[in-house]
VOPAGU-527886 format. One line per 5 residues: number of its first residue (from 1); their letters; for each residue x, y, z of C-alpha. Coordinates in nm, 4 decimals. Example, Ala and Ser with C-alpha at 12.3 -4.5 7.8 and 13.67 -1.06 7.14 Angstrom:
2
1 = as = 1.2300:-0.4500:0.7800 | 1.3670:-0.1060:0.7140
//
This chain:
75
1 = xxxxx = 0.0000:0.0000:0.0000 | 0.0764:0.3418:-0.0815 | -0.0226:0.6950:-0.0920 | -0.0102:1.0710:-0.1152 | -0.1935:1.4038:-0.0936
6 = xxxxx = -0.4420:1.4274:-0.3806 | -0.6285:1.7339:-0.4283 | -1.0136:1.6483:-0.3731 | -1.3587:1.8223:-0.4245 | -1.6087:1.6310:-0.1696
11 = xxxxx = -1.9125:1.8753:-0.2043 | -2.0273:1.8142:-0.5785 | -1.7103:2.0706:-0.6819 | -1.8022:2.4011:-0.4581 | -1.4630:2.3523:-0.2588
16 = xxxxx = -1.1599:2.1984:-0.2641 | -0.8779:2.0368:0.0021 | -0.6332:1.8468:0.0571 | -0.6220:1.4775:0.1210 | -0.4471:1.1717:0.1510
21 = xxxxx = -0.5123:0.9530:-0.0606 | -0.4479:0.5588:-0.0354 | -0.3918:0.3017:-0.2755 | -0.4143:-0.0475:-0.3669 | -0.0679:-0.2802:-0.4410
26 = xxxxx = -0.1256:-0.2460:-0.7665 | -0.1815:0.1280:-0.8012 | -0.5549:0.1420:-0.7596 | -0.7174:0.3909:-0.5322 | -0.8634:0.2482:-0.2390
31 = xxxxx = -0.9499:0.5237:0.0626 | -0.9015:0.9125:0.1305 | -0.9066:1.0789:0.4362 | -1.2395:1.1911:0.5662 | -1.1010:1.5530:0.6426
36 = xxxxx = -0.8311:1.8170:0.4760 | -0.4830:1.7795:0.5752 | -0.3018:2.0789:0.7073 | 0.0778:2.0935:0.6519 | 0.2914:2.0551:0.9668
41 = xxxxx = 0.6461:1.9082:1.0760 | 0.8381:1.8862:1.3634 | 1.0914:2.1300:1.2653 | 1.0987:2.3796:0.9578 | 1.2549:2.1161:0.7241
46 = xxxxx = 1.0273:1.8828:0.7696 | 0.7097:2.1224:0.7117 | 0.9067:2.2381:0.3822 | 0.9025:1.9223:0.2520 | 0.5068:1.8500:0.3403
51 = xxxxx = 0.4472:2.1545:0.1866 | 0.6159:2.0326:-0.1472 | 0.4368:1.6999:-0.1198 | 0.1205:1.9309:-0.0776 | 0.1884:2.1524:-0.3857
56 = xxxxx = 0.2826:1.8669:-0.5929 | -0.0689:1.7444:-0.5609 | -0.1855:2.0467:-0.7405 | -0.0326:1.9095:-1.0797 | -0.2533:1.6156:-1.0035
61 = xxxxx = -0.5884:1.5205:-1.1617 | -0.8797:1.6392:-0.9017 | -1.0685:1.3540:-0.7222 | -1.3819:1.2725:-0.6184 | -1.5351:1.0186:-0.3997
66 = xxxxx = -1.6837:0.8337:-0.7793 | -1.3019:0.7665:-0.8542 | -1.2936:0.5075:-0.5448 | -1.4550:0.1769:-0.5716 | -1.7018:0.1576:-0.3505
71 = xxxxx = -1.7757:0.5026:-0.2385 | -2.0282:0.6989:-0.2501 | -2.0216:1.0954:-0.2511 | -2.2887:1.2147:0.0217 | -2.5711:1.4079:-0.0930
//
């Protein structure tokens, strides 16, 4: 298992977060965290480089819950 922080819309595309986003062995995506991750580190280096992983979502496709098996977006 793997993952990373995917940008996600979870509210039919009226806002957008941060998430992390976890997937199957072979490369599928299987969960996301419920609510938006804020960056943080326990010293300044390490909050850089969440921060990076953070932007480098925004190159990323956006997600929704339909792109997970087995998940439905609330309504």
């Amino acid at each position: 298992m793997s993952w990373n922080y995917r940008v996600m819309t979870l509210n039919k595309g009226e806002s957008y977060g941060i998430h992390e986003v976890y997937y199957r062995e072979d490369g599928a995506l299987w969960l996301y965290s419920a609510n938006e991750i804020s960056p943080y580190g326990e010293n300044i280096d390490e909050l850089r480089k969440n921060l990076k992983w953070m932007t480098d979502a925004l190159e990323k496709p956006v997600l929704t819950p339909s792109d997970f098996p087995g998940i439905e977006e609330e309504k």
